[in-house]
N, C-alpha and C positions, 0 to 999 in steps of 0.2 A: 504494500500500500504506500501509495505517495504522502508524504504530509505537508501542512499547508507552511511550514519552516522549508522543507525542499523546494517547494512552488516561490514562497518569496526568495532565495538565494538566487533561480535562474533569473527573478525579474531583477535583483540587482548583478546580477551578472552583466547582462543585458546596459545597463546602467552605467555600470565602472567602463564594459570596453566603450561605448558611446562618449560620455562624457566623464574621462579618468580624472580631471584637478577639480570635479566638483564632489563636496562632500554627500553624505547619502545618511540618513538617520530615519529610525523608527517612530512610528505617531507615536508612542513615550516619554519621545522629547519634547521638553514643552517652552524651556529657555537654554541659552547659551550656543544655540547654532549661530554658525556664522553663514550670508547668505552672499552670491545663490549658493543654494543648495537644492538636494531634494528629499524629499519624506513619502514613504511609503506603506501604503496603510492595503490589507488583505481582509476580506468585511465575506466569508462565508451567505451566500444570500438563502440557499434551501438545500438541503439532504435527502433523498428519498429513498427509499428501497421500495427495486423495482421488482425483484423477486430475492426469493430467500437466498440467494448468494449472488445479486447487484447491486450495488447502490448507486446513485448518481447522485454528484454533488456538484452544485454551482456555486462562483464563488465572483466577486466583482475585486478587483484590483485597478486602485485607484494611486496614482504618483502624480505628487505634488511640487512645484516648482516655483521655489520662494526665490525671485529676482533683485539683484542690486541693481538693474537698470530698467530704467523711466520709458523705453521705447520702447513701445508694445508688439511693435512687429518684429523685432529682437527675440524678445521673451515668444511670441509665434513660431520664429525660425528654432526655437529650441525645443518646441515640442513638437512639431511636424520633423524634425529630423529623429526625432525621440519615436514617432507613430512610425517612422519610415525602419527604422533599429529592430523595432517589435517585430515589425511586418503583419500576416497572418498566423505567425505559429510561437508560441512560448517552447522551448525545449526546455526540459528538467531531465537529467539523468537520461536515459532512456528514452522518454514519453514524450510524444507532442501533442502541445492543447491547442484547439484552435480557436484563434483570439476572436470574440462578436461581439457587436455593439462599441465599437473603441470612439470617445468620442474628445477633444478639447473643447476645453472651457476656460474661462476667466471668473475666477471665484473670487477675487478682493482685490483691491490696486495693483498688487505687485504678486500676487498667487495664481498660478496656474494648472491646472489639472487635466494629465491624461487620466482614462478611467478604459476601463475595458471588461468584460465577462468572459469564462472559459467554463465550459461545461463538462464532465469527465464520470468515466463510469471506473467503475473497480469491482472485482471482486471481493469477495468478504465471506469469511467461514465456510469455505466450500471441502465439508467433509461427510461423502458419503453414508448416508443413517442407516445402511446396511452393509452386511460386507459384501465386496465384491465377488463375484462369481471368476474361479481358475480354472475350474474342471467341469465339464458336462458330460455326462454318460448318457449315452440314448440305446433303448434296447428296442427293437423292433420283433413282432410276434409274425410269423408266417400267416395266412389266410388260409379254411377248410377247404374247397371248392370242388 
């Protein structure tokens, strides 16, 4: 099973090679960052089990881009090269998710937000309630006629 600490490491991975001399902190932080920077917050949105060993989980991941600079088409060009970084696919480990709904916004003077959903299925406790079958013997009986 993937966990939602493996899924946030590839989105800062993603992150550092994009943009390496900017710092990168957890929504946690709440003072002492110095800006720009950016903050990344992973906000689980539903879980479901689909059947006794799937579950599908959606999750919204949301990065935040706190700007020293006043020109907003600056602070634009940082996160359209940041949607263009993502592309369609998050890689973690192994897996790839595919990125829906990615969208930018401008949430306060100097804050900017990518945001995006990945949907993923897993399995989960998939262990046979009987045991399995090794051997078969089949006898077959002649007919009278």
């Amino acid at each position: 099973m993937i966990g939602y600490q493996d899924l946030l490491k590839g989105v800062i991975q993603v992150l550092q090679s994009t943009y390496p001399t900017i710092p990168i902190y957890g929504d946690e932080v709440t003072e002492g960052y110095k800006v720009p920077c950016f903050f990344t917050t992973l906000l689980p949105i539903e879980s479901k089990t689909q059947t006794k060993n799937y579950i599908s989980t959606n999750l919204l991941i949301v990065i935040s881009y706190f700007s020293d600079c006043k020109d907003s088409l600056k602070c634009l060009e940082v996160m359209s090269k940041l949607k263009q970084a993502f592309g369609i696919c998050l890689s973690v480990e192994d897996r790839h998710f595919t990125i829906q709904d990615s969208m930018i916004e401008k949430v306060e003077k100097d804050v900017y937000q990518f945001s995006f959903r990945i949907t993923y299925h897993e399995l989960i406790n998939f262990e046979p309630d009987n045991e399995l079958i090794t051997t078969i013997e089949h006898h077959i009986e002649g007919s009278n006629k």
